[in-house]
C-alpha positions as protocol buffer text, in pm:
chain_id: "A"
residue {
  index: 1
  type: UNK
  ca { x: 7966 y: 857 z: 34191 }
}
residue {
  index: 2
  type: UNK
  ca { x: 7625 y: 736 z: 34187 }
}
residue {
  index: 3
  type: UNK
  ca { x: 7696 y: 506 z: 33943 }
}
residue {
  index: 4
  type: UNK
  ca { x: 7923 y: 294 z: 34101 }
}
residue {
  index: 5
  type: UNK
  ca { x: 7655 y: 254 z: 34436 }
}
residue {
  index: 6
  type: UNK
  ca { x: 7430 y: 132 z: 34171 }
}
residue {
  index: 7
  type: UNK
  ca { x: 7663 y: -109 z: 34017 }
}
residue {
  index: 8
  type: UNK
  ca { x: 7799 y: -224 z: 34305 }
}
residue {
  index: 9
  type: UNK
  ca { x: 7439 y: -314 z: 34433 }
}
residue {
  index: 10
  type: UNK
  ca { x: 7328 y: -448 z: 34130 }
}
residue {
  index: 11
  type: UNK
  ca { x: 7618 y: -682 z: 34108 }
}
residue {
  index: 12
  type: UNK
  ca { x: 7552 y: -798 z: 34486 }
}
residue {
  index: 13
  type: UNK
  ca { x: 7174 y: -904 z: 34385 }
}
residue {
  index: 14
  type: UNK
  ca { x: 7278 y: -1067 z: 34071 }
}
residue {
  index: 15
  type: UNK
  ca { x: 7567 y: -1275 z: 34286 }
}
residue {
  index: 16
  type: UNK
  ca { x: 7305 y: -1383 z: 34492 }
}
residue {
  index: 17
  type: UNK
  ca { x: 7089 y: -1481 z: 34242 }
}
residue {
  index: 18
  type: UNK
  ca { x: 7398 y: -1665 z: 34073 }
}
residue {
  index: 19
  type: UNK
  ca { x: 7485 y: -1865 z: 34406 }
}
residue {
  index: 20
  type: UNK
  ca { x: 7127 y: -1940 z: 34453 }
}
residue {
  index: 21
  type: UNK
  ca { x: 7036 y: -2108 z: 34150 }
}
residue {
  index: 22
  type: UNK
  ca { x: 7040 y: -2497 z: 34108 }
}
residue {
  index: 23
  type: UNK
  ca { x: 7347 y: -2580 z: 33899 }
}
residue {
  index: 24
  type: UNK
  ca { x: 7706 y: -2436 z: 33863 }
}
residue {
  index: 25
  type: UNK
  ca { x: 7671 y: -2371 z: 33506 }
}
residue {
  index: 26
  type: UNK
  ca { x: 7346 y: -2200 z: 33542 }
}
residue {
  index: 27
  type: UNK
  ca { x: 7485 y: -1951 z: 33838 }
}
residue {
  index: 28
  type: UNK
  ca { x: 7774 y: -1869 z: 33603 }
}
residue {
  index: 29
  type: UNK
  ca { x: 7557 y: -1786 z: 33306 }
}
residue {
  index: 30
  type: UNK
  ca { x: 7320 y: -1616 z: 33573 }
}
residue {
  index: 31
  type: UNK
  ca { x: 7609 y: -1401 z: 33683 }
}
residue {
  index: 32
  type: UNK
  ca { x: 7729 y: -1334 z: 33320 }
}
residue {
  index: 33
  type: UNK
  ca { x: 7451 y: -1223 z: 33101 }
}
residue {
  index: 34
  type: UNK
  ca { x: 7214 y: -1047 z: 33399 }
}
residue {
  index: 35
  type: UNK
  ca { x: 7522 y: -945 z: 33575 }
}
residue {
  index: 36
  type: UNK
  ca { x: 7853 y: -829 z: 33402 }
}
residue {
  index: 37
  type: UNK
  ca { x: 7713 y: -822 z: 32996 }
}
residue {
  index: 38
  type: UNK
  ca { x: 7490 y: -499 z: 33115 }
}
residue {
  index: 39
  type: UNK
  ca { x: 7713 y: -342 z: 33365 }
}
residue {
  index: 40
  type: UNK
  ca { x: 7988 y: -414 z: 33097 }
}
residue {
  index: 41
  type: UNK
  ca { x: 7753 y: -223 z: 32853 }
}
residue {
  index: 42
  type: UNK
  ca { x: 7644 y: 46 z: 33069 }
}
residue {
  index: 43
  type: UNK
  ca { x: 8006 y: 157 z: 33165 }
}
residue {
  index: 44
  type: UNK
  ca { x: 8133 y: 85 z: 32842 }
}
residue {
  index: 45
  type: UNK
  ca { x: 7871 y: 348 z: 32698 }
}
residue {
  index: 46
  type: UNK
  ca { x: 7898 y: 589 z: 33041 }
}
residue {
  index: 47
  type: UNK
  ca { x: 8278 y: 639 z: 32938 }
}
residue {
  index: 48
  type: UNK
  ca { x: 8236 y: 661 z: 32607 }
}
residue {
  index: 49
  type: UNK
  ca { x: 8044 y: 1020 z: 32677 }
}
residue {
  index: 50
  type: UNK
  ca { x: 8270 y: 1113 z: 32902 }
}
residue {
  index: 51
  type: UNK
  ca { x: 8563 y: 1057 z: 32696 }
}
residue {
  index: 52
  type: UNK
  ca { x: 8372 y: 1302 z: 32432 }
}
residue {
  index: 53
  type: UNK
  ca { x: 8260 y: 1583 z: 32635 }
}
residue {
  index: 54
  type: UNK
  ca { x: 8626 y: 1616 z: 32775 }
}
residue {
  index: 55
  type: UNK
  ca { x: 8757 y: 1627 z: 32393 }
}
residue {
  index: 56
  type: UNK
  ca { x: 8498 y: 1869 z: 32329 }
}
residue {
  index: 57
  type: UNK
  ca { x: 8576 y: 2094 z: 32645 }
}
residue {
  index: 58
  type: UNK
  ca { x: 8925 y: 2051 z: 32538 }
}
residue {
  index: 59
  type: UNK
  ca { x: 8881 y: 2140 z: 32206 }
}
residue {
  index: 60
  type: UNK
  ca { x: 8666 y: 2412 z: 32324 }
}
residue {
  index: 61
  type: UNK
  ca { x: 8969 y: 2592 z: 32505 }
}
residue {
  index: 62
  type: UNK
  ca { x: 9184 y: 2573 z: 32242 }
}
residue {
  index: 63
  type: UNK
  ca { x: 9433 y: 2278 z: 32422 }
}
residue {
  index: 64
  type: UNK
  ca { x: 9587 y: 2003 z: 32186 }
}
residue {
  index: 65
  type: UNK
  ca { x: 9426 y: 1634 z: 32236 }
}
residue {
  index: 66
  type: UNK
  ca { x: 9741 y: 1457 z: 32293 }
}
residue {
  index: 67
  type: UNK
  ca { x: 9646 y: 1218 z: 32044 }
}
residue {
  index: 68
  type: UNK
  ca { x: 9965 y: 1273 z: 31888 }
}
residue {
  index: 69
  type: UNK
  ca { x: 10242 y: 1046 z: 32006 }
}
residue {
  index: 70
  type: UNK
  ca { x: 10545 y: 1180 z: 31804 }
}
residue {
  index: 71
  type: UNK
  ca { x: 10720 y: 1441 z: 31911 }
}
residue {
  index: 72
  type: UNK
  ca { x: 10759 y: 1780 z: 31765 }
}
residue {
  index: 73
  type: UNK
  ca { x: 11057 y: 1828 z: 31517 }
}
């Protein structure tokens, strides 16, 4: 939950930075590489764990993965 307050705030600064800054290209590359690159990274990694500790809960009880797309014969 926290997360996404902190994302969503750090993605308002980094627009404002972006519209601020003296050129189009430079507001775009402003808004890309300070703005989505790291919040890209940051969730990419932030799901990533999540995905795991769920498998390993899952695992843990003893419950299939559902990894397995074909159906039983």
């Amino acid at each position: 939950m926290y997360l996404y307050i902190i994302a969503i705030g750090w993605a308002y600064v980094i627009l404002m930075m972006a519209v601020t800054a003296k050129s189009f290209v430079s507001g775009v590359l402003t808004f890309f590489f300070l703005g989505l690159l790291p919040l890209g990274i940051v969730f990419y990694i932030t799901l990533k764990r999540l995905k795991r500790s769920r498998m390993a809960a899952q695992q843990k009880l003893g419950q299939p993965d559902r990894a397995d797309t074909q159906p039983d014969q």
